[in-house]
Each structure stands twice: as structure tokens, then as C-alpha cells.
N, CA, C and O of each residue as an XYZ file, in Angstrom:
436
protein
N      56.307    153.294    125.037
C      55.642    154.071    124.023
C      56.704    154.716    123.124
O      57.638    155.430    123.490
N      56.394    154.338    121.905
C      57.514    155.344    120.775
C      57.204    156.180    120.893
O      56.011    156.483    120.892
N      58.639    157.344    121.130
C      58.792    158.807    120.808
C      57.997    159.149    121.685
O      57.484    160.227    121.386
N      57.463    158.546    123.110
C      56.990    159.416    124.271
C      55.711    160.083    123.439
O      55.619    161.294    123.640
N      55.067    159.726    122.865
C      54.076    160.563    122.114
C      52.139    159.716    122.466
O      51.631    158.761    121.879
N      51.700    160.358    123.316
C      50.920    159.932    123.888
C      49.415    160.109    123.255
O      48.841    161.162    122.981
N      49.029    158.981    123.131
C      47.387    158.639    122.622
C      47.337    158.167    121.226
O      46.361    157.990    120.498
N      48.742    157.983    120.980
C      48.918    157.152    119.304
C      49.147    155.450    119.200
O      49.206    154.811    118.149
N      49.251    154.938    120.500
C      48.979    153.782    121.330
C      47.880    153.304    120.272
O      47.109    154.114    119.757
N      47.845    151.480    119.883
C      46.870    150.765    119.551
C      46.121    150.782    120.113
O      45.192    150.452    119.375
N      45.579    151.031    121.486
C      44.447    150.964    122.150
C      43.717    152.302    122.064
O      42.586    152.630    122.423
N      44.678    152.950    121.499
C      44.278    154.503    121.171
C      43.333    154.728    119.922
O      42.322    155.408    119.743
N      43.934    154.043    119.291
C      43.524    154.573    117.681
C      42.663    153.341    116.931
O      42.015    153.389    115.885
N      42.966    151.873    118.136
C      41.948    150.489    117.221
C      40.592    150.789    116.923
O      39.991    150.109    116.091
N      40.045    151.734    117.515
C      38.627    152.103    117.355
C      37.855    152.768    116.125
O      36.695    152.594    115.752
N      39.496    154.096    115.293
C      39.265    154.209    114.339
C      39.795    153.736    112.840
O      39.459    154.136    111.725
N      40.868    152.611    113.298
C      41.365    151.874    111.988
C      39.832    151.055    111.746
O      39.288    151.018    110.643
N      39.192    150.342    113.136
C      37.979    149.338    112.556
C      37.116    150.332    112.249
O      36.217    149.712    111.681
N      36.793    151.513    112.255
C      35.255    152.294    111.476
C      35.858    152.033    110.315
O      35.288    151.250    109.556
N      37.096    152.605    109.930
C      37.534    152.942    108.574
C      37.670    151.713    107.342
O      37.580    151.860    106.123
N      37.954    150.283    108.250
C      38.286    148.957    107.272
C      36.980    148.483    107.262
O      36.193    148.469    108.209
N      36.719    147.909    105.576
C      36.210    146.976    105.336
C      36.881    146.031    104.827
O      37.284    145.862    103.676
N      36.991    145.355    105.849
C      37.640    143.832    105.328
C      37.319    142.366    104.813
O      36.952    141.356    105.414
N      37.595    142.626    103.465
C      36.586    141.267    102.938
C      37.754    139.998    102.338
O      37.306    139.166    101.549
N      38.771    139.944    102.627
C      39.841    139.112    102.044
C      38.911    137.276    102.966
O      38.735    136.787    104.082
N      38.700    137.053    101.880
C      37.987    135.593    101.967
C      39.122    134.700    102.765
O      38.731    133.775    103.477
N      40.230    134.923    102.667
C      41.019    133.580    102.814
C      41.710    133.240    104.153
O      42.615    132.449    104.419
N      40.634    134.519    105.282
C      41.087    134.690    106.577
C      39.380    134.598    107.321
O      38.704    135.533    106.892
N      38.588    133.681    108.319
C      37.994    133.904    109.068
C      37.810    135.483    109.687
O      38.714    136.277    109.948
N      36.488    135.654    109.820
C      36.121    136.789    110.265
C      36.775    136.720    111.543
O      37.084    135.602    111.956
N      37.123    138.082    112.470
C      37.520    138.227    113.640
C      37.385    139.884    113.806
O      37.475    140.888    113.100
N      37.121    139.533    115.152
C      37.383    141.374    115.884
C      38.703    142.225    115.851
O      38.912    143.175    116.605
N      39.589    141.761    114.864
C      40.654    142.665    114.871
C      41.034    143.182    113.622
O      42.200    143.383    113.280
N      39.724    143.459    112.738
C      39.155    144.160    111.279
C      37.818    144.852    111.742
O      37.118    144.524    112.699
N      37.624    145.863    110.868
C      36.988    146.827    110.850
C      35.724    145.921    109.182
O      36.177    145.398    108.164
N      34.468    146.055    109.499
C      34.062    145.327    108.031
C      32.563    146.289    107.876
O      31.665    145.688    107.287
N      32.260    147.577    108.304
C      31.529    148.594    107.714
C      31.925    149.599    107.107
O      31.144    150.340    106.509
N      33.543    149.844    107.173
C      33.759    151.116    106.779
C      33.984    151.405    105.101
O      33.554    150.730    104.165
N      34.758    152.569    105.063
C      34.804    152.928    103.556
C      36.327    152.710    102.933
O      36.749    153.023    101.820
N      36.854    152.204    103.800
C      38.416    151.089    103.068
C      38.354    150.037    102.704
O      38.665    149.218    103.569
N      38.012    149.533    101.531
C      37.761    148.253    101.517
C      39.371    147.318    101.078
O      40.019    147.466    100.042
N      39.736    146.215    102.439
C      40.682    145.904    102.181
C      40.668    144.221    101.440
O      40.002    143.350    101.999
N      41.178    144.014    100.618
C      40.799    142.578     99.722
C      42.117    141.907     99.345
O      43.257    142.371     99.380
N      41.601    140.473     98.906
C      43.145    139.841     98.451
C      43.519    140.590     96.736
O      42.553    141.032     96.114
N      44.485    140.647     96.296
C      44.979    141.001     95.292
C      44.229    140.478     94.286
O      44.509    139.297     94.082
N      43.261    140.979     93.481
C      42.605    140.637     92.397
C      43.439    139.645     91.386
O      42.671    139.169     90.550
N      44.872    139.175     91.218
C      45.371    138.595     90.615
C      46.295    137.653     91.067
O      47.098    138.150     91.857
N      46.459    136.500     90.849
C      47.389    135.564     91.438
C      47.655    134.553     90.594
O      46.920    133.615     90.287
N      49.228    134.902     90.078
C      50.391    134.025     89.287
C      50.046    133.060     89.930
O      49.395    132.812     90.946
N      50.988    132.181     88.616
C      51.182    130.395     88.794
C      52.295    130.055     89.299
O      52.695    128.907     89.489
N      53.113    131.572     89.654
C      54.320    131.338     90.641
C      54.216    131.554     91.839
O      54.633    130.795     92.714
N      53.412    133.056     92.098
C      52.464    133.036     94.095
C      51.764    131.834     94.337
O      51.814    131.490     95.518
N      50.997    130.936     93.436
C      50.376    130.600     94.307
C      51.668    129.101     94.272
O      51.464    128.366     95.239
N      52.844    128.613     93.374
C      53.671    127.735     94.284
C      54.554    127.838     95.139
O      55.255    126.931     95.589
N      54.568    129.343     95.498
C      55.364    130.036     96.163
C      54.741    129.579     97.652
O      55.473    129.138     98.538
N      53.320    129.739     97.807
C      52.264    129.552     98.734
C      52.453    128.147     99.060
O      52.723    127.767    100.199
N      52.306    127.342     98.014
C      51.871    125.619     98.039
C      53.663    125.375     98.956
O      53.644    124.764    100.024
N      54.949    125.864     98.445
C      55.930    125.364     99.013
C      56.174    125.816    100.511
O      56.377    125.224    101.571
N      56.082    126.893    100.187
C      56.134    127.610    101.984
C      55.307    127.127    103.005
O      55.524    127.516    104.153
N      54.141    126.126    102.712
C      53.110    125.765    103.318
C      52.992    124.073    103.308
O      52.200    123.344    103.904
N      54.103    123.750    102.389
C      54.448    122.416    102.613
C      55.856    122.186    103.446
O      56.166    121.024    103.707
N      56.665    123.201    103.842
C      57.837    123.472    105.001
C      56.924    123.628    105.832
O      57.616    123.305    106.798
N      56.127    123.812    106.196
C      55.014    123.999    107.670
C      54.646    125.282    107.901
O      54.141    125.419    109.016
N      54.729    126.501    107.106
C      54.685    127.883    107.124
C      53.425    127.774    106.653
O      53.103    127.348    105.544
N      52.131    128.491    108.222
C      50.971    128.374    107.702
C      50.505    129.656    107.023
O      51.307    130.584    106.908
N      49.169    129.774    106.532
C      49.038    130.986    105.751
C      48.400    131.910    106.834
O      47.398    131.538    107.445
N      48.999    133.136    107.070
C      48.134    133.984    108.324
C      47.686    135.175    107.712
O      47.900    135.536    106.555
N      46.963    135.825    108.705
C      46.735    137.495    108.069
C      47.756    138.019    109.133
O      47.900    137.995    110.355
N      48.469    138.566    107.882
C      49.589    139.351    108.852
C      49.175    140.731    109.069
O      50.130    141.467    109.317
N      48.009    141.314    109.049
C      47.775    142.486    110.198
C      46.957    141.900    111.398
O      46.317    142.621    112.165
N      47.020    140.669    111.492
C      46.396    140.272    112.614
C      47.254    139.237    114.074
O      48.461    139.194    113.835
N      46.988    138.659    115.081
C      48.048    138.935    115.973
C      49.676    137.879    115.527
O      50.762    137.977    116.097
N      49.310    136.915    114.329
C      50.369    135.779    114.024
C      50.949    136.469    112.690
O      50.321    136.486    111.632
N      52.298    137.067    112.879
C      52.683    137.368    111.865
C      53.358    136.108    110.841
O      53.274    135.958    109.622
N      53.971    135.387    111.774
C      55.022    134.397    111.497
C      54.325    133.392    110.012
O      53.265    132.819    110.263
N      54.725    133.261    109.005
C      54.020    132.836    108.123
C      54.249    133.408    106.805
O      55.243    134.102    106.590
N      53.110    133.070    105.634
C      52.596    133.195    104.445
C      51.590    134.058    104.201
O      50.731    134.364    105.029
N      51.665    134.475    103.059
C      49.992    135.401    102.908
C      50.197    136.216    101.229
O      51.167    136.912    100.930
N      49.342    135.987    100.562
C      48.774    136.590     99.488
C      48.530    138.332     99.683
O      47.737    138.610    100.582
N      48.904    139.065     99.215
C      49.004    140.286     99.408
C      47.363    140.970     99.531
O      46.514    140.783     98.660
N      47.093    141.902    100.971
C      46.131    142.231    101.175
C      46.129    143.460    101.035
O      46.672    144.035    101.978
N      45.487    144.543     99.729
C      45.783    145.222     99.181
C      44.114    146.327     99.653
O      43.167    145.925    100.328
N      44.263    147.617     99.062
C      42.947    148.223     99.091
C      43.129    148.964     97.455
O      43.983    149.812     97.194
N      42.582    148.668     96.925
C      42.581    149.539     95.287
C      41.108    149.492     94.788
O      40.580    148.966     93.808
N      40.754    150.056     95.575
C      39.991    150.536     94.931
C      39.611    152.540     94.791
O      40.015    153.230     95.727
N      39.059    153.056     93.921
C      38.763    154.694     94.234
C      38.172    154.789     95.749
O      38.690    155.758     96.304
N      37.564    154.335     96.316
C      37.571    154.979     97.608
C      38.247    154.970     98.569
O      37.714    155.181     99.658
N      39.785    154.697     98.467
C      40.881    155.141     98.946
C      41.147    156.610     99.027
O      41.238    157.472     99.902
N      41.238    156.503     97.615
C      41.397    157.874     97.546
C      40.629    159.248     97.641
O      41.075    160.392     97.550
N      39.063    158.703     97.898
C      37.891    159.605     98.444
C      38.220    159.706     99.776
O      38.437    160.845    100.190
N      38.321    158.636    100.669
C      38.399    158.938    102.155
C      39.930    159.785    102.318
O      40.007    160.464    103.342
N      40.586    159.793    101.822
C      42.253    160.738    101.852
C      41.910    161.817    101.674
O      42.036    162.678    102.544
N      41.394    162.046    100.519
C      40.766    163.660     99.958
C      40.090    164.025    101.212
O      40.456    164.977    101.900
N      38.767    163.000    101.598
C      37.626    163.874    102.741
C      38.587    163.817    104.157
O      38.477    164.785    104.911
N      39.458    162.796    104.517
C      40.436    163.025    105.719
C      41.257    164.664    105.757
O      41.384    165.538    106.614
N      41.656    164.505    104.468
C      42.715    166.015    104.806
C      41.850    167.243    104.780
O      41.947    168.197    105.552
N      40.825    167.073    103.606
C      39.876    168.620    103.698
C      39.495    168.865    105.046
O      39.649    169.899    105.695
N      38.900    167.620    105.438
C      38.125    168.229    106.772
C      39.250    168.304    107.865
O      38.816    168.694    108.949
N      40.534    168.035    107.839
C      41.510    168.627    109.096
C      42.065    169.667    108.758
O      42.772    169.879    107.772
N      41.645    170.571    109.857
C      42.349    171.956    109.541
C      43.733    171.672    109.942
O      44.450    172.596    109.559
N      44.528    170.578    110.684
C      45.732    170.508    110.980
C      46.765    170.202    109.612
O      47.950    170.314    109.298
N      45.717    169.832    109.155
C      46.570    168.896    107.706
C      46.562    170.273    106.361
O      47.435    170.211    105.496
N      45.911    171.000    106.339
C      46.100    171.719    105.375
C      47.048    172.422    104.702
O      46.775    173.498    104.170
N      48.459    171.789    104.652
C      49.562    172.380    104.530
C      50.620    171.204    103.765
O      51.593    171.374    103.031
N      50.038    170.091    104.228
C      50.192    168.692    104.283
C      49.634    168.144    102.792
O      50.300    168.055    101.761
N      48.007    167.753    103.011
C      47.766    167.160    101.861
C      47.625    167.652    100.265
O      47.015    168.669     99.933
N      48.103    167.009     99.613
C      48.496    167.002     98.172
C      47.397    166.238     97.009
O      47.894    165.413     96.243
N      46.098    166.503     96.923
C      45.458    165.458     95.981
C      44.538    166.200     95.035
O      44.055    167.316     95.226
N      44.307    165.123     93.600
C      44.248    166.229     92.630
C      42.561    165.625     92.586
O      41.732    166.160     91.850
């Protein structure tokens, strides 16, 4: 365990990264190791050059397959899985208001 710091463990906290993700990036099969009700919505990059995607086509013609790298195969390719949208920044705002631990901490206008 890093830093001896106990209950910050993945098995600790997987319960509330999946309330929090909605994960809709098309270019990965659904699986149990995304969150897809919550109020993060995580997606592929609304935009993709004619240089990512031969960047993609070459790395994937060396045998480098395309993975979701928050999921267990990092080794690979992947189109950037981004969250931009405003309710990022709603759930940050309602995360820090409602912790009284954080009130010293968060910064949002």
C-alpha cells in the first residue's frame, strides 16, 4: 500500500469512481470496470486529426492494439478519453461544498 495510508486502496474507492463515471467512449466494449450512470461523462475527444488517426493506423499496423487504458491492458494505442463537458465542473463545485474537510482547499468560481 502507498504511503501506508489505509482505505485509498482500488478496492476501496472502485465503488465510487463507477457512481461518478459515465462512460460512453464508443470505441471500447462495455465492461464492469466503468461507471455508465453517473454525472462524469467520460468520451472520446470530440476531434480527430488526419495525423491521430495515422498515428493510430501505424501503431496498429506494428501490432500495437487499440486499448482503453483506464482499463486492465495498458500496453497499446488509444484516442484520448477526455471529460469536457460543464458537469465536471458542477460535480467539483458540489464535491468540495458539501466536504467540510475540503473547505480550505477548494477554489471555484
Amino acid at each position: 500500500m502507498l504511503l501506508n495510508v489505509s482505505g485509498w486502496g482500488w478496492k476501496d474507492v472502485e465503488y465510487y469512481f463507477k457512481k461518478l463515471e459515465n462512460f460512453v467512449v464508443p470505441d471500447y466494449p462495455s465492461n464492469d470496470l466503468h461507471g455508465h450512470n453517473g454525472y462524469l461523462t467520460i468520451s472520446s475527444v470530440p476531434y480527430r486529426s488526419k495525423v491521430a488517426d495515422a498515428f493510430m493506423e501505424g501503431a496498429n499496423a506494428t501490432g500495437l492494439p487499440l486499448v482503453d487504458y483506464n482499463a486492465l491492458t495498458q500496453t497499446g494505442v488509444s484516442y484520448l478519453q477526455v471529460s469536457v463537458t460543464v458537469t465536471a465542473t458542477v460535480v467539483a463545485a458540489m464535491l468540495c461544498k458539501n466536504n467540510p474537510l475540503s473547505k480550505n482547499q477548494c477554489h471555484y468560481g
